[in-house]
C-alpha positions as CSV (number, residue, x, y, z in Angstrom):
1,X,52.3,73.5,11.3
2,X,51.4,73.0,14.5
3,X,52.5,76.7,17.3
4,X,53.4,75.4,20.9
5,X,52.7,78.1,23.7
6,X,54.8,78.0,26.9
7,X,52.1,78.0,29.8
8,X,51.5,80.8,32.1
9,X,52.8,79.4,34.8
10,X,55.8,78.4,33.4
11,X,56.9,82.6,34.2
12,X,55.6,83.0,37.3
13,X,58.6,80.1,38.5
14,X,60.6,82.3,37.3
15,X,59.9,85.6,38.3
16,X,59.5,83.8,41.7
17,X,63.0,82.3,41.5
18,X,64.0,85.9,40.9
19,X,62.3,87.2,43.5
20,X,64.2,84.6,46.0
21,X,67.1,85.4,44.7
22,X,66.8,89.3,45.7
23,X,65.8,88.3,49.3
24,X,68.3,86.1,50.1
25,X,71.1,88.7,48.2
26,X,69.2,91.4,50.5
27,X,69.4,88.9,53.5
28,X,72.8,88.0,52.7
29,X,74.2,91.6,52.1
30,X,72.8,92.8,55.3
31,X,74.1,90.3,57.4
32,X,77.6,90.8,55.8
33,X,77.5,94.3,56.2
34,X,76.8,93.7,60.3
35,X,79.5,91.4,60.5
36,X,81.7,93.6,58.6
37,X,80.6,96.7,61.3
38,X,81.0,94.5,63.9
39,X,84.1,92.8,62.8
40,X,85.1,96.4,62.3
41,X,84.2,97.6,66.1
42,X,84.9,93.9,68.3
43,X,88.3,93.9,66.3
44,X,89.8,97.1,66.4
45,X,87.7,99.5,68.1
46,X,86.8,98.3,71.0
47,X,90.1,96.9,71.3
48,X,91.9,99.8,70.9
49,X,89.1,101.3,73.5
50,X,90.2,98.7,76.3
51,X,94.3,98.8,75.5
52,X,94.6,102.3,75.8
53,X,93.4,102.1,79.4
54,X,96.1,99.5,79.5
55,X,98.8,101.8,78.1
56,X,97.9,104.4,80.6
57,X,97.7,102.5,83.5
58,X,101.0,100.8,82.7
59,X,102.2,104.9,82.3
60,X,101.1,105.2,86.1
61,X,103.1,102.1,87.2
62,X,106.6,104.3,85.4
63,X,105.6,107.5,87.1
64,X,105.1,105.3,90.6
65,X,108.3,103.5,89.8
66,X,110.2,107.4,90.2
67,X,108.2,108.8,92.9
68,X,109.3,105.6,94.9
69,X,112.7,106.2,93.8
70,X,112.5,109.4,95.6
71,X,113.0,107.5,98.9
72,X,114.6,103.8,98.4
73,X,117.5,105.8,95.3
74,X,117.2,109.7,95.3
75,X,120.2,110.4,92.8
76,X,118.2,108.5,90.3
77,X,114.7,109.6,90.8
78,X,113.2,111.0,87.8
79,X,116.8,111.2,86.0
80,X,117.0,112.5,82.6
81,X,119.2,109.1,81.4
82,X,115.8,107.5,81.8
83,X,114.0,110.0,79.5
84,X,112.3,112.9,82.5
85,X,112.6,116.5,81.9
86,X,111.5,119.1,85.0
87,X,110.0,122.0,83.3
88,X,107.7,124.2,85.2
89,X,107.5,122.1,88.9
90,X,106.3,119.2,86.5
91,X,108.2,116.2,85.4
92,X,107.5,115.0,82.1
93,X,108.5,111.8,80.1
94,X,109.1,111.1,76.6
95,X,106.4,108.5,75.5
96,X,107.6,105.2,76.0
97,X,106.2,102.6,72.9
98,X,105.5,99.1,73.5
99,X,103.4,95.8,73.0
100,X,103.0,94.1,69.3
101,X,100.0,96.6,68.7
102,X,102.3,99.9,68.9
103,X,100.9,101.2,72.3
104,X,102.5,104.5,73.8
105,X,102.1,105.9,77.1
106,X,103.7,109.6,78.8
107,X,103.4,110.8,82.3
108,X,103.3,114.0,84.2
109,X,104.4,114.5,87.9
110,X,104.0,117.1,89.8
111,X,104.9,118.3,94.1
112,X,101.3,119.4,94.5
113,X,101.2,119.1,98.6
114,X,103.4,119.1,101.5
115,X,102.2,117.5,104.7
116,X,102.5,118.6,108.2
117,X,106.0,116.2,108.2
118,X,107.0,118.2,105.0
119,X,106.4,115.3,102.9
120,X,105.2,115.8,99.4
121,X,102.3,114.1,97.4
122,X,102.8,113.8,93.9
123,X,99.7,113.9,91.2
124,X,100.5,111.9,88.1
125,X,98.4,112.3,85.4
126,X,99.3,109.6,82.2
127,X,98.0,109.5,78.9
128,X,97.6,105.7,76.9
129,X,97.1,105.9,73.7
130,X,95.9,103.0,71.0
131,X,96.3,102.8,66.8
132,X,92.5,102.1,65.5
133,X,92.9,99.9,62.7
134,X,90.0,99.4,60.1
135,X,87.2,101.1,58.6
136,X,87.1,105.0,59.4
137,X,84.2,105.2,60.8
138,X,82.0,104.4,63.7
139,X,78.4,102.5,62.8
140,X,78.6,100.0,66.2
141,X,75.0,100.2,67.9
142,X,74.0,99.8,71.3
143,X,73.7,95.9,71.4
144,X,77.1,94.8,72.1
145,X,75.9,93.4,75.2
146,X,73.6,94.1,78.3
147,X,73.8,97.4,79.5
148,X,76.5,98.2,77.1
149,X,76.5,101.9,75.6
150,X,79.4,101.1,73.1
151,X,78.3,103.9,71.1
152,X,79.0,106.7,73.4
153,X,82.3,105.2,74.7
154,X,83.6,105.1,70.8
155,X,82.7,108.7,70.0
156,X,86.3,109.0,71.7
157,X,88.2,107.9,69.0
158,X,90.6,110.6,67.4
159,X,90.1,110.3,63.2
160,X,92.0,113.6,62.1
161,X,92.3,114.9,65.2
162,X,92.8,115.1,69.2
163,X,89.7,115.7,70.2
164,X,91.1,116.5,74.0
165,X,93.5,118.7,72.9
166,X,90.8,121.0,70.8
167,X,88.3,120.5,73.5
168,X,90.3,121.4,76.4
169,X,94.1,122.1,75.7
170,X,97.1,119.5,76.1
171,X,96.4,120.1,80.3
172,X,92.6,119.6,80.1
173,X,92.5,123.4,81.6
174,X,91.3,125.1,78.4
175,X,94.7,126.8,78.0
176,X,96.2,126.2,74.9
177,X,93.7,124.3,72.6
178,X,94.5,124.2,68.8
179,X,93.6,121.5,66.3
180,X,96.1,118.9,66.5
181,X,96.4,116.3,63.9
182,X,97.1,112.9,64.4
183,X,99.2,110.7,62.2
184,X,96.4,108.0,61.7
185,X,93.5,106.8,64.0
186,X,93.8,106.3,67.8
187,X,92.1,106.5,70.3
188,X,93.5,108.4,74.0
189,X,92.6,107.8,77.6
190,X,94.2,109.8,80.4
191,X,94.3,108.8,84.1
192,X,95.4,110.4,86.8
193,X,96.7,109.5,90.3
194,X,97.8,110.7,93.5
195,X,100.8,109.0,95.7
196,X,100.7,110.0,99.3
197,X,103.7,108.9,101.6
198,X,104.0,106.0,104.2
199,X,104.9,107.6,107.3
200,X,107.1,104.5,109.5
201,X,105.7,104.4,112.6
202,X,103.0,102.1,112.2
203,X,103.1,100.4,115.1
204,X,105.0,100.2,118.5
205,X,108.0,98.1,117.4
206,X,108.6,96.4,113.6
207,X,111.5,94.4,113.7
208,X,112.7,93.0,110.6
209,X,114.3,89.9,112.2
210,X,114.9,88.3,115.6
211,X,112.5,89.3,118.0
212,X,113.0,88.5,121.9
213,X,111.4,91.1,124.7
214,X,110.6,92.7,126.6
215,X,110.7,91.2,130.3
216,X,108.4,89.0,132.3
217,X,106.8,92.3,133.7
218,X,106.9,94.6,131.2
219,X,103.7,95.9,128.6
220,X,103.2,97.3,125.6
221,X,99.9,99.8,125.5
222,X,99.2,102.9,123.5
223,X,97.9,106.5,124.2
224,X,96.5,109.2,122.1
225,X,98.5,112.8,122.9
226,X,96.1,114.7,121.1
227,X,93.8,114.2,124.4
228,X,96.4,114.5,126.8
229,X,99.2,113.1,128.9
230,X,99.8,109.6,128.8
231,X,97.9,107.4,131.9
232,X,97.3,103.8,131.8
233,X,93.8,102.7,131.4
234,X,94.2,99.5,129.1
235,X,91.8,97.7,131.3
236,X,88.8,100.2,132.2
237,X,86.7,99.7,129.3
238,X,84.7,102.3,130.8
239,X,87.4,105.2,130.4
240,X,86.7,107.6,127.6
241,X,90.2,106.8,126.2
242,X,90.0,103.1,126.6
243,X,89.4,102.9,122.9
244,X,93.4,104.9,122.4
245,X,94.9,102.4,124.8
246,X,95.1,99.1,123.1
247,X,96.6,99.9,119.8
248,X,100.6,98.8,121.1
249,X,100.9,96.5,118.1
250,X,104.5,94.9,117.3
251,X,105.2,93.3,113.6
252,X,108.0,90.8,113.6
253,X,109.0,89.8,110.3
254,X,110.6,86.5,111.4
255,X,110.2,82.8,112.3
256,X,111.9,83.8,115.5
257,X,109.9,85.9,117.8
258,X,110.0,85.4,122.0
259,X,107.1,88.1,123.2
260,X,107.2,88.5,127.0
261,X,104.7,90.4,129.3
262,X,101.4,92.1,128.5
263,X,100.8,93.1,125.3
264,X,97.6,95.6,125.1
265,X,97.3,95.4,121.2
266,X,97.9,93.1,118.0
267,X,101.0,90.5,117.0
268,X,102.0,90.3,113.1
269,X,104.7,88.0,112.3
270,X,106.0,85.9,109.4
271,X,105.6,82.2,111.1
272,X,107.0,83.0,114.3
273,X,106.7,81.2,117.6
274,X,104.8,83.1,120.2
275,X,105.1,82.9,123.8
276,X,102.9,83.3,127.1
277,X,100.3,83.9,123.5
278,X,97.6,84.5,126.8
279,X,99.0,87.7,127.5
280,X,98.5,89.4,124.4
281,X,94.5,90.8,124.4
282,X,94.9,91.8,120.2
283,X,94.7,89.5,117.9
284,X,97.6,86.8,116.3
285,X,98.7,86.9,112.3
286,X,101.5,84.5,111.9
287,X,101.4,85.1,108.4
288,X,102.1,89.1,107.6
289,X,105.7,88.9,105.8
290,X,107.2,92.5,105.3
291,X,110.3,94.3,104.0
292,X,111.9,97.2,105.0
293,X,114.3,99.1,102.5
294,X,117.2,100.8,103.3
295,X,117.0,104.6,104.7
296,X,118.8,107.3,102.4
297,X,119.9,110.3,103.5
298,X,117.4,113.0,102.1
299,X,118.5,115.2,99.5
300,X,115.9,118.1,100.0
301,X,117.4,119.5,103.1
302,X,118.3,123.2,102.8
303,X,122.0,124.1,103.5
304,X,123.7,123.2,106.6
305,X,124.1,126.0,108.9
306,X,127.8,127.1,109.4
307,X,127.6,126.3,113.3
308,X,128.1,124.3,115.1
309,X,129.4,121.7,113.4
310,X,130.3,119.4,116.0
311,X,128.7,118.1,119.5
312,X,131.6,118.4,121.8
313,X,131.7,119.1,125.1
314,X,128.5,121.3,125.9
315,X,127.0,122.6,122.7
316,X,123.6,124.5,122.2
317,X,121.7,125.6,119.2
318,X,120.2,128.5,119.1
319,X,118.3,128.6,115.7
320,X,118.0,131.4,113.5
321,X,114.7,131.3,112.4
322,X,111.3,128.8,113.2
323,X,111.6,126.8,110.0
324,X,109.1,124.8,108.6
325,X,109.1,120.8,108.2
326,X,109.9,120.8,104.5
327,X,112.7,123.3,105.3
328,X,114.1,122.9,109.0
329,X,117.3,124.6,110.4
330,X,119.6,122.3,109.2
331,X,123.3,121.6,110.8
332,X,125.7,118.7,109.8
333,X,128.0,117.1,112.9
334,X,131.4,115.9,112.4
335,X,131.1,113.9,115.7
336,X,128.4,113.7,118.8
337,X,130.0,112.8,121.9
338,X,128.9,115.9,124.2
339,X,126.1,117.7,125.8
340,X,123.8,119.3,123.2
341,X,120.7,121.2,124.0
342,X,118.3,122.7,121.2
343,X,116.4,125.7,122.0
344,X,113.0,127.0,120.5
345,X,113.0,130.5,118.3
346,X,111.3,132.6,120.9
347,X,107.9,130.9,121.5
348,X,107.7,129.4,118.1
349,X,107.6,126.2,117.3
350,X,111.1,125.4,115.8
351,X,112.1,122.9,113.1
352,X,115.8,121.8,113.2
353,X,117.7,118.6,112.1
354,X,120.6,117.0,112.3
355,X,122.7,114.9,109.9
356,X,125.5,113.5,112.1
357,X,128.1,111.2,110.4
358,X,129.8,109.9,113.1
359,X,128.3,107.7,116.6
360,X,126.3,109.3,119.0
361,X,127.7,108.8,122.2
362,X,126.5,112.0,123.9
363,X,123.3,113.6,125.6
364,X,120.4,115.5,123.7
365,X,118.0,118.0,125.4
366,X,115.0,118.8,123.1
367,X,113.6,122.0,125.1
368,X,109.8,122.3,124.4
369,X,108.4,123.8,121.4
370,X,111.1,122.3,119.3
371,X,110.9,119.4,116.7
372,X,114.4,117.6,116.4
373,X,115.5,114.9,113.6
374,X,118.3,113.2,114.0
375,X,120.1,111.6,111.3
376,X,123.2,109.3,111.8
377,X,125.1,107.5,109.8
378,X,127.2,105.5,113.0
379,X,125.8,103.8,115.7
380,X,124.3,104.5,118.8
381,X,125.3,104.0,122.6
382,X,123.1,106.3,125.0
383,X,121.9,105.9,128.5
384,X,117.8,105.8,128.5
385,X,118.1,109.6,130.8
386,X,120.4,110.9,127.9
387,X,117.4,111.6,125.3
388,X,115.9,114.2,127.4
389,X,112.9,115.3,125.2
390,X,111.1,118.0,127.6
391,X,107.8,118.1,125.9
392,X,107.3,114.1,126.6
393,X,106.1,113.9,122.7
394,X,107.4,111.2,121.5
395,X,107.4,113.0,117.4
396,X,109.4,115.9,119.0
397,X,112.5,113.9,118.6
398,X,113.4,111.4,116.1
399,X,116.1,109.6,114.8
400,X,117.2,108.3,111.9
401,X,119.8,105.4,110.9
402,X,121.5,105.8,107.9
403,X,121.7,102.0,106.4
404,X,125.3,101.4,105.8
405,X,126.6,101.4,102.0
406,X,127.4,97.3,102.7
407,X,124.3,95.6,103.6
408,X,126.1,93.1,105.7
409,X,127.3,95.8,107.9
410,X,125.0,96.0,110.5
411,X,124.3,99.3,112.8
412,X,123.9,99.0,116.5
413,X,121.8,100.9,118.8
414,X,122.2,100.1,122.5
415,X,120.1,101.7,125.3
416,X,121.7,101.4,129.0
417,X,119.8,102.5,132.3
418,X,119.0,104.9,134.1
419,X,116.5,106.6,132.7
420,X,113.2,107.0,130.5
421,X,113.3,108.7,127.2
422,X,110.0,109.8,124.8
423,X,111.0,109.4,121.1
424,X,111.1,108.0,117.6
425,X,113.6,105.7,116.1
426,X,113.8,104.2,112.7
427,X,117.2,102.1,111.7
428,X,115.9,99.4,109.5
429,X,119.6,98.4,109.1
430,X,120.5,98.5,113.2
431,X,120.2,95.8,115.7
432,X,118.6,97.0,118.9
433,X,119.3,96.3,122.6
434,X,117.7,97.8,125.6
435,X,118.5,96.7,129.0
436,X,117.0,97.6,132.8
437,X,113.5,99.3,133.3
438,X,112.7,102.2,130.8
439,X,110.1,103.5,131.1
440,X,109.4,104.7,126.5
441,X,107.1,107.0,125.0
442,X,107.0,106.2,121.1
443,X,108.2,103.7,118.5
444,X,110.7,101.6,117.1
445,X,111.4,100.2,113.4
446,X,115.0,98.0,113.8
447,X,116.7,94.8,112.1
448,X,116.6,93.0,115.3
449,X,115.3,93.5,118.6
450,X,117.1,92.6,122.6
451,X,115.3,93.4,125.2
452,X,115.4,91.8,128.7
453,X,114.5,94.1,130.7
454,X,110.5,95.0,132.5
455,X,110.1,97.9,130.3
456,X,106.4,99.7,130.2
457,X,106.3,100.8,126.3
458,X,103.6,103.5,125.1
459,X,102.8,104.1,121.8
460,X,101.2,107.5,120.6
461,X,98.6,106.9,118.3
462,X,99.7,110.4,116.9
463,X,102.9,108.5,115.6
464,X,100.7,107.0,112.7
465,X,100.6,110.2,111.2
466,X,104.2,111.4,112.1
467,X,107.5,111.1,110.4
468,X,109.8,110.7,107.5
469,X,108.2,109.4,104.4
470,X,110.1,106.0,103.7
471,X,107.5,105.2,100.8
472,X,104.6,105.9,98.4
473,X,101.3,104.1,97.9
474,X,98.6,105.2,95.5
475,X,95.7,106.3,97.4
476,X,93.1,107.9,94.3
477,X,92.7,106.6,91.1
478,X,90.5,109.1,88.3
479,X,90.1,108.3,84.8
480,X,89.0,111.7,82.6
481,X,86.4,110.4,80.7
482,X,86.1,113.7,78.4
């Protein structure tokens, strides 16, 4: 009987077989397990990461979307129908859930400033938040791509808890922290934002529509009352206040627009046809389409003062107290077809303002050291020597159309000579004629715009800064990154 015995190397093949196998398991199972982490991070982590921004951002736009309301519809800014509550001087919204991955987003809003015009800015600070779905549990490293810190950026995410909340309380002031457990993984980011108001007068004259002034001799320039009385010097480039004297820019938001004489400053308009284009020394944009909304009455005004209550015959105010511009000496007019005259308190300077609901048909004598509003819900039909405003500063008074309830009733607004006047008007629903030679100090917003006279038209740069707010824009955007 012959024994057989396998060769040596007959094991070695297969312990190296063996060997290969381990490797490429080892290979295999590492390379699974990255894709799994990464899988894990790409697909839900750094997604969640990058919608939560979206959810809070999208929170800003619903805060916005009220503090605008406060102008363009009042009675239904931050209305509790639409889910606010005011607790505290803050506004606060129930979070509002939405997208196919469950996003939520809730807003705070609070009066944090009022400027010199008494118009408040609003801070809005807005939470997003975002599900995390997946593993529990953060492995991603650092090579996501090219200068990408993924890691530290995910040490946000809220397993068990809100990390913000036990950190730095609910308001980020370290008031009120507490554990705070969440219902499953998500992951938070707060922004916040402050809306500051559009004051309206802009430029000399904005005319919604038809545009056709002002006279073959007539100009348009611009001053700066913070250095002085107005003087021309719109062609000395050598005076120190040559810089101030070319800013009497007019925005036409029409196809039809006549301009006539010398315009020292820029033309906007939305395709319109410009005439004598040599006389204007500013530069031409025939493609700067606008809108201007409706005015509202303001619902912040304090009380109405029990008189007077009319403008009859020859009436005077004599106001109680200074005031302030969020809180002026406030009177309402039945009609105003006499003489009135508004007197400082002592040497003071004086807030007051007036919500008239008839025409104006009478005279107004602003004495110095008073600030007068107008507001009117009628029309207008004054000589140019009838707004007597003593100071000469054009923000000292200004008036404000009321836009009728119909929007194809038009207001109207017609200046007759004699006379110069220094003053503000803004009646984005009122179509305005001027005829003879006034000589103005200030600025116009209207529907329409007649002019055919050689008027000389100065614009205070102050004005830019002056006035009712009539919207919002968002001028600082902050994430908190903690």
């Amino acid at each position: 009987m012959r024994l057989f015995r396998k060769p040596a190397r007959q094991a070695n093949v297969l312990l190296c077989v063996l060997c290969v196998i381990l490797v490429v398991t080892i290979i295999g199972g590492n390379v699974l397990l990255n894709c799994v982490t990464r899988y894990n991070t790409a697909a839900s982590q750094v997604r969640s990461w990058k919608e939560s921004l979206d959810a809070a951002e999208a929170g800003g736009d619903v805060a916005y979307a009220e503090i605008r309301k406060t102008i363009i519809d009042p009675t239904n800014a931050f209305s509790p129908s639409n889910g606010w509550t005011y607790s505290g001087g803050v506004y606060s919204n129930s979070a509002i859930t939405f997208g196919h991955d469950n996003l939520s987003t809730s807003s705070k809003v609070d009066l944090f400033y009022y400027d010199s015009n008494g118009n408040p800015w609003y801070r809005v600070r807005t939470r997003g938040t975002a599900p995390v779905n997946g593993l529990k549990r953060i492995t991603m490293d650092d090579r996501m791509g090219v200068g990408t810190r993924g890691d530290s950026l995910l040490r946000k995410i809220d397993f068990n808890y809100d990390h913000f909340i036990a950190t730095y309380g609910p308001n980020g002031d370290n008031v009120g922290k507490t554990l705070l457990p969440v219902t499953q993984p998500q992951i938070t980011r707060r922004v916040e934002l402050v809306a500051a108001p559009i004051t309206p007068f802009e430029a000399a004259i904005k005319d919604a529509g038809t545009f056709y002034g002002l006279g073959d001799a007539a100009q348009i320039d611009s001053y700066n009352s913070a250095n002085g009385a107005y003087y021309f010097c719109a062609n000395n480039p050598s005076d120190p206040h040559y810089s101030d004297s070319r800013s009497g820019n007019v925005e036409i938001n029409s196809a039809v627009a006549t301009i006539r004489g010398m315009l020292y400053g820029n033309l906007a308009t939305n395709g319109g046809t410009i005439v004598r284009s040599n006389y204007i020394t500013g530069t031409i944009d025939n493609n700067v389409p606008f809108t201007l909304p409706p005015f509202k009455m303001p619902t912040d005004l304090p009380l109405p003062q029990n008189s007077p209550n009319k403008a009859n015959g020859n009436t005077t105010i004599n106001p109680p107290a200074a005031g302030t511009p969020q809180g002026p000496n406030f009177y309402l007019f039945s009609s105003f077809n006499g003489n009135l005259t508004v007197n400082p308190y002592g040497s003071s300077m004086t807030y007051v303002a007036i919500h008239t609901t008839s025409d104006i048909t009478g005279t107004i004598d602003v004495k110095p050291n008073v600030r007068l509003v107008i507001y009117f819900d009628g029309n207008v039909s004054v000589k140019a020597k009838d707004l007597y405003n003593e100071s000469g500063i054009a923000a000292n008074l200004q008036l404000y159309g009321i836009s009728p309830t119909d929007p194809s009733v038009t207001q109207t607004i017609n200046i007759s000579p004699p006379g110069n006047f220094a003053a503000t008007i803004y009646a984005p629903s009122a179509a305005y004629t001027m005829n003879g030679n006034p000589d103005i100090t200030g600025a116009l917003v209207c529907k329409t715009f007649y002019g055919n006279g050689n008027t000389s038209w100065h614009y205070d740069r102050q004005l830019d800064h002056e006035g009712d707010a009539v919207d919002y824009r968002i001028i600082s955007y902050v994430e908190d990154t903690r």
